[in-house]
C-alpha positions in Angstrom: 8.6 21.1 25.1 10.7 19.8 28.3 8.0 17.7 29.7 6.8 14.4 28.2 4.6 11.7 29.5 4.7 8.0 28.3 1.7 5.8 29.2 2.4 2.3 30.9 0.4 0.4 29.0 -1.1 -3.3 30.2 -4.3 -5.2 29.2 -5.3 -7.3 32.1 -9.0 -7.6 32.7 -10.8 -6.6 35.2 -9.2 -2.9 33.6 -9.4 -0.7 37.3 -12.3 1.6 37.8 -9.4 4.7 37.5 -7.7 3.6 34.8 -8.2 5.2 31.4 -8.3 3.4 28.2 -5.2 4.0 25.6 -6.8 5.3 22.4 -9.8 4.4 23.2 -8.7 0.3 22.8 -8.2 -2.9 25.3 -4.9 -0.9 26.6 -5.7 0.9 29.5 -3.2 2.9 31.9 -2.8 4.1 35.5 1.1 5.3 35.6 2.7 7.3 32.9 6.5 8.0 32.7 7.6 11.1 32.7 10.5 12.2 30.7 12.2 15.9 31.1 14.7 17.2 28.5 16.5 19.6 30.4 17.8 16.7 33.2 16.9 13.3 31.0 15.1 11.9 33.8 12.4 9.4 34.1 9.6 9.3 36.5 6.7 7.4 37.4 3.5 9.3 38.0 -0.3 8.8 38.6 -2.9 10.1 36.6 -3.1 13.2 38.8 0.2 14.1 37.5 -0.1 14.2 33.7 -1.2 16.6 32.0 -4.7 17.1 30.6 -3.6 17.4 27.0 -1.7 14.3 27.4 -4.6 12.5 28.8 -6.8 13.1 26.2 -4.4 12.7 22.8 -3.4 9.5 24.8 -7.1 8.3 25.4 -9.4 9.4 22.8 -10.3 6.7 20.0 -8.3 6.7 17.0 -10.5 7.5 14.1 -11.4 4.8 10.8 -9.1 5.5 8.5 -9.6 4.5 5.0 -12.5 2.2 6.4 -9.8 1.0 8.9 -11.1 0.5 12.7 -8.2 0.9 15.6 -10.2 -0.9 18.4 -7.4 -4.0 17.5 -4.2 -4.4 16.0 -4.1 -4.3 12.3 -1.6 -6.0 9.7 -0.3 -4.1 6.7 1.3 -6.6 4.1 4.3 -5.5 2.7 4.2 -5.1 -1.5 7.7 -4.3 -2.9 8.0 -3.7 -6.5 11.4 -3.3 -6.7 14.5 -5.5 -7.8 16.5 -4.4 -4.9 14.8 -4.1 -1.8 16.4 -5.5 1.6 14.7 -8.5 1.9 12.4 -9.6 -0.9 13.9 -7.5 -3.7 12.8 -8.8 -7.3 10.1 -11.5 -6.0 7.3 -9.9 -6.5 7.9 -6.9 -9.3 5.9 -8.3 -12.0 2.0 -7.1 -11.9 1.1 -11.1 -12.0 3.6 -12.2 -9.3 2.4 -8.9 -7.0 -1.0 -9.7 -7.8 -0.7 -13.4 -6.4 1.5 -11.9 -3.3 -1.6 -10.0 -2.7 -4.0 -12.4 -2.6 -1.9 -14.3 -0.5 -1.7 -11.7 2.1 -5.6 -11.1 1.9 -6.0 -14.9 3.1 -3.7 -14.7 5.8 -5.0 -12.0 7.5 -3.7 -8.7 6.0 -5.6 -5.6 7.1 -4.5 -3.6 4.3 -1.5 -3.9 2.0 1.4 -1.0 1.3 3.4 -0.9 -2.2 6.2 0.6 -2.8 8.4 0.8 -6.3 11.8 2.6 -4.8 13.6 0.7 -2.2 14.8 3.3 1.0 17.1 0.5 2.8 20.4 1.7 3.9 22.5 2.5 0.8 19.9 2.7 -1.6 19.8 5.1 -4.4 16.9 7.5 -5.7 14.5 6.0 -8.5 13.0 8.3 -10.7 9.9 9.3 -11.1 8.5 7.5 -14.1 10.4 4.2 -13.3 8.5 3.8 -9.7 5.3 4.9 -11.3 6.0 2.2 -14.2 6.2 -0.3 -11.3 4.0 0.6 -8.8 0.5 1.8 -11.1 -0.3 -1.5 -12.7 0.1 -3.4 -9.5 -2.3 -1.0 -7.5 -4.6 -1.5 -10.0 -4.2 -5.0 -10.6 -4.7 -5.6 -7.0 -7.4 -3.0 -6.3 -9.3 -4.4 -8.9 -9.0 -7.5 -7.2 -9.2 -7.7 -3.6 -11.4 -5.1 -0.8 -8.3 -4.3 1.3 -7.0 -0.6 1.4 -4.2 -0.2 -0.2 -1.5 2.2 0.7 1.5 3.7 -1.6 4.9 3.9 -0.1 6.5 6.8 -1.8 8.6 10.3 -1.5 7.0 11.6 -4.3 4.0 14.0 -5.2 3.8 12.4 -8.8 4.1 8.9 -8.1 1.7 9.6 -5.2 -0.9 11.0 -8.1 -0.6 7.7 -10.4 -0.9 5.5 -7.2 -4.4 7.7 -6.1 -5.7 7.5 -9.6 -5.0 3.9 -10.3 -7.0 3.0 -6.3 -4.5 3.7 -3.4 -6.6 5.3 -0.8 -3.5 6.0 1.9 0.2 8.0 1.6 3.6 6.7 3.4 6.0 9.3 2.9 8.7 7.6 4.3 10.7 11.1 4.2 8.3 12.1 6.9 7.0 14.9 4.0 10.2 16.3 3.7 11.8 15.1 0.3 8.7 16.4 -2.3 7.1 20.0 -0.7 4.9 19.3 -2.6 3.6 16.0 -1.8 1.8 17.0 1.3 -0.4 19.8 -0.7 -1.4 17.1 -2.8 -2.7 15.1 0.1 -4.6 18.0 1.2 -6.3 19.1 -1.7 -7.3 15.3 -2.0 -7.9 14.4 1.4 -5.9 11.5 1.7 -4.7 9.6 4.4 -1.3 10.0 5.9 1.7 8.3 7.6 4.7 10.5 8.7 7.6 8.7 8.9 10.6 9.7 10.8 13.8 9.3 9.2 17.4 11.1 9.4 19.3 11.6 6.1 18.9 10.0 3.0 18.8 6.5 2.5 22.2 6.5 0.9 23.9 8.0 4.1 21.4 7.7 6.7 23.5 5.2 8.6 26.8 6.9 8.8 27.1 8.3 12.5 23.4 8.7 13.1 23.0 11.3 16.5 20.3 12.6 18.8 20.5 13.9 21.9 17.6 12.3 22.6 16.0 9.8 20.2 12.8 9.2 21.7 12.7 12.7 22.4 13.5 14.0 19.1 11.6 11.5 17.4 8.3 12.4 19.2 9.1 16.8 18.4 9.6 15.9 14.5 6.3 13.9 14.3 4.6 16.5 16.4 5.7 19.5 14.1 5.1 17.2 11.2 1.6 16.5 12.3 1.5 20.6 12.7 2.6 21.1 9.8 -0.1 19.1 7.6 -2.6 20.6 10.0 -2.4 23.8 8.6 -2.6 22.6 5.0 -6.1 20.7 6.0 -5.3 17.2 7.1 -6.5 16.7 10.4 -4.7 14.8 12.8 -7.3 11.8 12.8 -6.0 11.3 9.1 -2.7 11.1 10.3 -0.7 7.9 11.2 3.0 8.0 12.5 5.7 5.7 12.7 9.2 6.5 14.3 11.3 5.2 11.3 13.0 2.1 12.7 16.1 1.3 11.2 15.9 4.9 9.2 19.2 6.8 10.6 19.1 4.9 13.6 21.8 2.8 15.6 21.3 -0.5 17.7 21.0 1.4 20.7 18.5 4.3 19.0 16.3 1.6 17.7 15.7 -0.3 20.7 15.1 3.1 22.2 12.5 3.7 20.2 10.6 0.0 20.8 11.4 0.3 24.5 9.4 3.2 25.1 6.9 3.7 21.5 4.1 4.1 24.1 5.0 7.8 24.1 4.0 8.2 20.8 0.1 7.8 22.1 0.6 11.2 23.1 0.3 12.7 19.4 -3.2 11.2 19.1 -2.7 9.4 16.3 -2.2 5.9 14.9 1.1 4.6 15.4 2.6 2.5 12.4 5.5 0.2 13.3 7.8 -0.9 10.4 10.6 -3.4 12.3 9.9 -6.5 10.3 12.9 -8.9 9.3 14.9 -5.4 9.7 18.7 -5.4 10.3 18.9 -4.9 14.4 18.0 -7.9 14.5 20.6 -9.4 13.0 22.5 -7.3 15.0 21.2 -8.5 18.0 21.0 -12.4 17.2 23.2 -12.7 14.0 20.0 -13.8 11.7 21.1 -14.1 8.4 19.4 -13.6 5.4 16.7 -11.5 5.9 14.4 -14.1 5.6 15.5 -15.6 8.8 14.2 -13.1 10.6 10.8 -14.2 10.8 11.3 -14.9 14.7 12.6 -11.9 15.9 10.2 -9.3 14.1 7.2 -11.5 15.3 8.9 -11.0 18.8 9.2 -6.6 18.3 5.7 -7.1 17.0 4.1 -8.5 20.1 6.4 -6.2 22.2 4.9 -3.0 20.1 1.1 -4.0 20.2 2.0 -4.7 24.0 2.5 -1.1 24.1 -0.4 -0.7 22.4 0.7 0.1 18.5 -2.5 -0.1 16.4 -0.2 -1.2 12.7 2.5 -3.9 12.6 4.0 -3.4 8.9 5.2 -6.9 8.1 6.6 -9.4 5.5 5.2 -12.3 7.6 1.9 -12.1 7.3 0.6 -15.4 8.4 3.2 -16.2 10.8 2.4 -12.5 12.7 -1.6 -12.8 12.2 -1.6 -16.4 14.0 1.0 -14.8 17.3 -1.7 -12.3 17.6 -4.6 -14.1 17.7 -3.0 -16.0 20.3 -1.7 -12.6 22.1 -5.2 -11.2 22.1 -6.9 -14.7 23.4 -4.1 -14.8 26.1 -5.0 -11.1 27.6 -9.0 -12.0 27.1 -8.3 -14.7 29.6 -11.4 -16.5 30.2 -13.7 -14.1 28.7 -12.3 -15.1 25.4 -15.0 -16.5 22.9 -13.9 -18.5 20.0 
């Protein structure tokens, strides 16, 4: 592909009688940018100009998945059950403490929430098999048992993803971007689950030594495309599939805020896009936030900036602090038609 179109997304109402509505949400669009490989330009164009493929993966509605609607942005709460994790490693890796995270989330406004028993932050080793199923089964059920939300299982693995659909996850995020178990994404056909494809380069040992693209955006966009492909011809349809372009996953400074500068693109694959940037390290890099949990700030900020763009799932740690700046976000672009 050399030719790739990026929709300008804004949300002022009255929307224009040409414009066309971004996935079939309160974004709409008039201009896209186009990107070309072979000269790495950028260029403005009208409607008229893109594509007809393009329009409609960028337009159509998103698709419920696991009983989630896209016509608004949606908050997944962050559930780590590990002891070293980047940010809240060890807090919540009991079933009762998890369990009471949960429920916490729930209140504040979480859409759905996504555990994970095998931290992937920079450095991080692999966990076995049995250990992260040890972690993660009794808090899926624990929590399934008692709260509505979906809940989604944030693993590499075809056997831990197994334990976490038997004990109630509904939703897989590979964070391999179904590369680490081959398996894995036969499983999710022959059980019609829910995906997300994450991007990510190298392992998360090494993924941060010299990442390089020749185009991040670019490249970022072909692996999720071939991904989605690939799943495609093992029975998962693309309005199963969300993707995420791997923030802080074998990325620089430079690559990541490449990626949040111009995420819009990834409308063109015509499916949910996932953002994962909360409390992550380029923000410290950019305002010298330290610990994680001072972060709070700056990932509410690259979370207003994403659903901006028109990103239908924030994946956060700060649940009530993000649902409250987009409640305000969304009563700001309603204007005066907004109805409490």
């Amino acid at each position: 592909m050399n030719e790739y179109y990026r929709p300008l997304v804004r949300f002022e109402i009255p929307r224009p009688e040409n414009a066309l509505q971004v996935a079939g949400a309160a974004g709409w669009f008039t201009h896209a940018v186009m990107h070309r490989r072979d000269d790495d330009s950028h260029t403005v164009v009208d409607l008229d100009a893109v594509p007809s493929e393009w329009l409609s993966a960028i337009s159509a509605p998103r698709a419920d998945i696991a009983g989630i609607r896209f016509d608004q942005p949606r908050l997944m709460g962050i559930l780590n059950v590990t002891s070293d994790s980047f940010s809240d490693g060890g807090l919540h890796n009991t079933a009762t403490r998890a369990l009471q995270r949960a429920i916490e989330m729930a209140t504040q406004g979480a859409d759905l929430i996504d555990i994970g028993g095998e931290s992937t932050r920079p450095g991080a080793l692999p966990v076995p098999a049995e250990a992260e199923i040890a972690r993660i089964e009794p808090v899926i059920r624990a929590v399934q048992f008692d709260q509505p939300l979906p809940i989604s299982i944030d693993t590499r693995k075809s056997s831990v993803a197994e334990a976490a659909m038997l004990a109630g996850a509904s939703i897989i995020n590979d964070v391999s971007g179904f590369t680490y178990d081959r398996m894995l994404p036969r499983f999710c056909a022959q059980n019609n689950l829910p995906v997300c494809i994450m991007h990510s380069q190298g392992e998360p040992q090494d993924m941060q030594i010299d990442p390089n693209y020749d185009c991040v955006l670019l490249d970022v966009f072909d692996f999720l495309n071939a991904q989605i492909s690939m799943l495609g011809e093992l029975g998962i349809s693309r309005d199963q599939i969300i993707v995420d372009p791997g923030i802080g996953f074998g990325k620089s400074l430079k690559h990541n805020l490449a990626l949040l500068n111009g995420i819009s693109l990834f409308h063109g694959l015509g499916c949910p896009i996932l953002l994962g940037a909360s409390r992550k390290g380029f923000i410290r890099k950019i305002t010298g936030a330290v610990p994680a949990t001072a972060r709070m700030p700056g990932s509410i900020a690259t979370a207003l900036a994403a659903i901006n763009q028109g990103v239908q799932i924030l994946r956060i740690h700060d649940v009530a602090e993000t649902a409250q700046a987009v409640d305000v976000w969304k009563a700001i672009w309603q204007g005066e038609d907004y109805d409490t």
